[in-house]
C-alpha positions as CSV (number, residue, x, y, z in Angstrom):
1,X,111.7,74.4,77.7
2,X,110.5,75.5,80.4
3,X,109.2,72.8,83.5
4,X,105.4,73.8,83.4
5,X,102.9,71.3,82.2
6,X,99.1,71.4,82.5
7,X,98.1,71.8,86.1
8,X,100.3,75.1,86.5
9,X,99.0,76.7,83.0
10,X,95.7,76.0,83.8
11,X,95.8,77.2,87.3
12,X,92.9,79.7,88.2
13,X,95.8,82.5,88.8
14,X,95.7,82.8,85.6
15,X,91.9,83.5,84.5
16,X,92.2,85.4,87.8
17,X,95.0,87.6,86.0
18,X,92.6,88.5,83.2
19,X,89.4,89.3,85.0
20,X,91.1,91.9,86.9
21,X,92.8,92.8,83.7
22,X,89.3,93.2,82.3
23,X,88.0,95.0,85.4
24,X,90.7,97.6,85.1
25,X,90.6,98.3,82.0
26,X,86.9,98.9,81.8
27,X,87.1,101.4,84.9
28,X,89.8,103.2,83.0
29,X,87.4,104.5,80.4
30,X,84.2,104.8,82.4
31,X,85.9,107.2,85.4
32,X,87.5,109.1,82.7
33,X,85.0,111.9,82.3
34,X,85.1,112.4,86.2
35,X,87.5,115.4,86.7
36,X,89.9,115.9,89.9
37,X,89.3,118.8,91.8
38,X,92.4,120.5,93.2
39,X,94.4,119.8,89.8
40,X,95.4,121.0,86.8
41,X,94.8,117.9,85.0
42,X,92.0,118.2,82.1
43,X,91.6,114.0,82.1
44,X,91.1,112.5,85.1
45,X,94.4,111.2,86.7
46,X,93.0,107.8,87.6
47,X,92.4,107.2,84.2
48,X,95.9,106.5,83.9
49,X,96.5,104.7,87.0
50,X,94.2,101.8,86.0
51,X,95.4,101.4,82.9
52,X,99.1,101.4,84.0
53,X,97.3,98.8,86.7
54,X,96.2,96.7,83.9
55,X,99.4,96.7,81.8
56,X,101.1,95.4,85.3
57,X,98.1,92.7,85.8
58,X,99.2,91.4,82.3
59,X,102.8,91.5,82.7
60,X,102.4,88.9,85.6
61,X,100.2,87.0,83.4
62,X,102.9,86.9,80.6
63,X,105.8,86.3,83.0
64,X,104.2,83.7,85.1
65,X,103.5,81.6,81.8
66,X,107.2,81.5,81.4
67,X,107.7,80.1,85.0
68,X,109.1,83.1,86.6
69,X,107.8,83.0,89.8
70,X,109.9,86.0,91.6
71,X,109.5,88.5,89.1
72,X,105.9,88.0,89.2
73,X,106.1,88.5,92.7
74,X,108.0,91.4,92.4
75,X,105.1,93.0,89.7
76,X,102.9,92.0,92.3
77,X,104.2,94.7,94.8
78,X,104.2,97.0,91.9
79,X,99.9,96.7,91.8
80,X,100.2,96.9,95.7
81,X,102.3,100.3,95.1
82,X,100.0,101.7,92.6
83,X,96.8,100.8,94.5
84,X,98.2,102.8,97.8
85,X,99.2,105.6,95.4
86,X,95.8,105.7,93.3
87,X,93.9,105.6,97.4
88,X,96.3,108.1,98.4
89,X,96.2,110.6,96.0
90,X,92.3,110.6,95.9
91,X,92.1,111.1,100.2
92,X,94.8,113.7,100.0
93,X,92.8,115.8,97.4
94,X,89.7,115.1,98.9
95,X,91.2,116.2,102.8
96,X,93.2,119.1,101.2
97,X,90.9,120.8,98.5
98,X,89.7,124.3,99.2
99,X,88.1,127.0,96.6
100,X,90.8,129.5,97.8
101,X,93.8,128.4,96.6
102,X,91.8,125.4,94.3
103,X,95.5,123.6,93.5
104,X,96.4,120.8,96.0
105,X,99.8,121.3,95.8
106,X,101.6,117.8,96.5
107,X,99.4,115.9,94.5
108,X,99.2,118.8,91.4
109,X,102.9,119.0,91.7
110,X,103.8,115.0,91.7
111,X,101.1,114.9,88.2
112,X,103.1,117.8,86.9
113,X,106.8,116.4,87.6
114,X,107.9,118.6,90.2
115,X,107.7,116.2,93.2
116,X,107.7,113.0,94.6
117,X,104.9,111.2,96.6
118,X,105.8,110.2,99.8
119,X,106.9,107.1,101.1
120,X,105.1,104.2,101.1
121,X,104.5,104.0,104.3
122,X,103.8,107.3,105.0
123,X,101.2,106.9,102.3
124,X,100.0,103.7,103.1
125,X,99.4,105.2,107.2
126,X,97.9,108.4,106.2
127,X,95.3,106.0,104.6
128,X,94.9,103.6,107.8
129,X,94.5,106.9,110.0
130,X,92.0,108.6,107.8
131,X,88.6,108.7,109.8
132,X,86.5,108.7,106.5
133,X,88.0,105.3,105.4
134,X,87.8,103.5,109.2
135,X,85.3,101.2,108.9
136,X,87.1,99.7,105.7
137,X,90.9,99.6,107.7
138,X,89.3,98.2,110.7
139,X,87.7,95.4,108.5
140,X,91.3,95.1,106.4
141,X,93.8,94.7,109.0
142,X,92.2,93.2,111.9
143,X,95.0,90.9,111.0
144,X,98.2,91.0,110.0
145,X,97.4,89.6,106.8
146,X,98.6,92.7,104.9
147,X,101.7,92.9,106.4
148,X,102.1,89.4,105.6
149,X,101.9,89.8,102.0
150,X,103.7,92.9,101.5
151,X,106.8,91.4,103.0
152,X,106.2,88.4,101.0
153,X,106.3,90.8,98.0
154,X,109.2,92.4,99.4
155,X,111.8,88.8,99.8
156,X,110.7,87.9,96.6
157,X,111.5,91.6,95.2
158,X,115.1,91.6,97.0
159,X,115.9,88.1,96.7
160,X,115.8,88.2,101.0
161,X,116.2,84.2,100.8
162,X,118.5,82.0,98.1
163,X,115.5,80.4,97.3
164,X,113.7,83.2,95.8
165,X,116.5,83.5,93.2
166,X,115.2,79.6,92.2
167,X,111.3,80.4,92.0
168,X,112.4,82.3,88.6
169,X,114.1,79.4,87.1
170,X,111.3,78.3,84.5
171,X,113.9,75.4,83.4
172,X,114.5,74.3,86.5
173,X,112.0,71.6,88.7
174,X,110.9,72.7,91.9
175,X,107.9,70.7,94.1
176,X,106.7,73.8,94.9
177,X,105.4,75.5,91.5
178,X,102.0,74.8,92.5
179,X,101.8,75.8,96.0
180,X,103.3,79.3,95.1
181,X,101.0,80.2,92.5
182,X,98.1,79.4,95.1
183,X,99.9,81.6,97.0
184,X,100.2,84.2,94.7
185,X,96.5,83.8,93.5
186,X,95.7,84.5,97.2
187,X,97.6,87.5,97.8
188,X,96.5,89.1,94.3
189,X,92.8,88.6,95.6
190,X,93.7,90.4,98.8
191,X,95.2,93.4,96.8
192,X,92.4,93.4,94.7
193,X,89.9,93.2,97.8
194,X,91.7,96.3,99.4
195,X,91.6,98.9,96.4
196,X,88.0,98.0,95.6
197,X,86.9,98.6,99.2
198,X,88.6,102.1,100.0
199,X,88.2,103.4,96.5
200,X,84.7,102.7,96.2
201,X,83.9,103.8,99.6
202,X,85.6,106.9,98.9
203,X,84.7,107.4,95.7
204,X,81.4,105.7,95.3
205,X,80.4,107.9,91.9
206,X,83.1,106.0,90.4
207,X,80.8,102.8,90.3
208,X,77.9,104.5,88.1
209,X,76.9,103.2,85.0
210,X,76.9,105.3,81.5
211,X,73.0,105.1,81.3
212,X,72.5,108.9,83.1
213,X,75.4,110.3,81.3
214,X,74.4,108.6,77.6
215,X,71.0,110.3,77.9
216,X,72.2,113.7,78.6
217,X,74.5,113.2,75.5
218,X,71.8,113.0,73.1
219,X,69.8,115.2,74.2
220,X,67.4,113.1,76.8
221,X,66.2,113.5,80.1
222,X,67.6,110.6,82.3
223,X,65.3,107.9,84.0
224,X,64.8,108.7,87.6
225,X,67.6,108.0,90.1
226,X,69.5,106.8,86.8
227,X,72.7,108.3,88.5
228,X,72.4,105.7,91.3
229,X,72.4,102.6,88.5
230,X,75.9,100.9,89.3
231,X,77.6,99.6,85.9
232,X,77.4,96.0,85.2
233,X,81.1,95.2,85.3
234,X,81.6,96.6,88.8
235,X,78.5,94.7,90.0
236,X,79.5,91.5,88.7
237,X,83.1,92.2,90.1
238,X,81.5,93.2,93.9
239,X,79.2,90.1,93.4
240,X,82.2,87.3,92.3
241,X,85.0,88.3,94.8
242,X,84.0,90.7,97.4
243,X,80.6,89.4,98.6
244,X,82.0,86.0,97.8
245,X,85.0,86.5,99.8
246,X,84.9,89.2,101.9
247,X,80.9,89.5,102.8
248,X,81.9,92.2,105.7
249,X,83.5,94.4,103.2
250,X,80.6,94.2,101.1
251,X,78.0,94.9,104.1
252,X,80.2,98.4,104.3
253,X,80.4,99.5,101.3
254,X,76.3,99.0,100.7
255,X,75.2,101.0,104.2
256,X,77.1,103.7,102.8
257,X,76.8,104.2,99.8
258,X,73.7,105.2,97.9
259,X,74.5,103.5,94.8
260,X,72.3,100.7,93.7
261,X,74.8,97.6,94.4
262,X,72.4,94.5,95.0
């Protein structure tokens, strides 16, 4: 039996878990109609990469509740991964895309099995230098606060300290259960934070609502400026964590965007 009583199962982590669960899987289906330009794909490619997100959100969930710490952690850098890829493959095709050739190769090519993405890195600082996506990276790392938590993912993922190899021990007692799940909770925000500030200042469209589309499907003629209605989900989501926490962010996104975020 694992040493986990009440105040670490009902830790906010873990409600936290399943609203971005939740979030995830909703955006899944609403983008899906949105084709990539520059591919060969017939569904659009981040359909997949936010429900692969959301299978990762609740494999923490389920491995936390067992007490396992460090593999959680190690998931954790997993989301950070596939939020880098899912910014980086959307900037590529959107820098790269041309009606001549129409095929971006390096991104049709990874979706098609014939080559890898880049390195992190090199992803994650093509993304930092992009001029389109500057006001969001100067407001992001003005710190070092990502750094921070990537190599925080990165001990736990290669057991860098002895201790890590004890924070996935669910039998075994340790002080400092708590503290580390508020510091997990913390850096899942922050992930969270990031990939809904550069993809919806890059890809703003994604945050419409189903009301302009579900009247053309049966045959109606869409309310004006329909297009700009934002769906309720993403609102909530901008409202509850990144006005709430990140009120800079959320100034951004709004002056840019003409979408009707309130």
């Amino acid at each position: 039996m694992a040493l986990i009583g009440k105040e670490y199962l009902e830790h906010p982590v873990f409600p936290q878990l399943k609203k971005y669960s939740e979030f995830y899987k909703d955006l899944s289906f609403d983008i899906m109609h949105w084709l990539n330009t520059g591919t060969s794909a017939v569904v659009n490619i981040d359909t997949y990469v936010f429900s692969s997100i959301q299978g990762t959100l609740d494999s923490i969930y389920e491995i936390l509740m067992k007490g396992r710490i460090n593999d959680a952690y190690s998931l954790l850098r997993k989301y950070y991964d596939s939020t880098i890829i899912n910014i980086y493959t959307n900037l590529y095709l959107e820098d790269n895309f041309n009606f001549e050739s129409y095929f971006v190769t390096q991104i049709n090519n990874w979706i098609k099995g014939k080559d890898k993405l880049p390195e992190y890195r090199v992803m994650s600082q093509y993304i930092r230098d992009s001029a389109k996506l500057k006001p969001i990276s100067t407001l992001l790392h003005q710190e070092n606060l990502y750094k921070t938590i990537r190599e925080r993912c990165n001990d736990h993922t290669h057991y860098n300290y002895y201790r890590h190899i004890l924070y996935n021990d669910g039998e075994l007692y340790l002080d400092s259960r708590i503290k580390l799940l508020d510091s997990l909770l913390h850096d899942l925000d922050c992930i969270f934070i990031q990939h809904f500030a550069y993809l919806f200042y890059l890809k703003d469209n994604y945050m419409m609502s189903s009301d302009y589309i579900d009247s053309l499907d049966v045959g109606l003629i869409p309310e004006e400026d329909s297009q700009y209605l934002v769906a309720s989900f993403i609102q909530e989501m901008f409202d509850s964590i990144i006005k709430a926490k990140r009120p800079d962010i959320a100034a951004a996104i709004k002056e840019k965007t003409a979408m009707k975020l309130t």
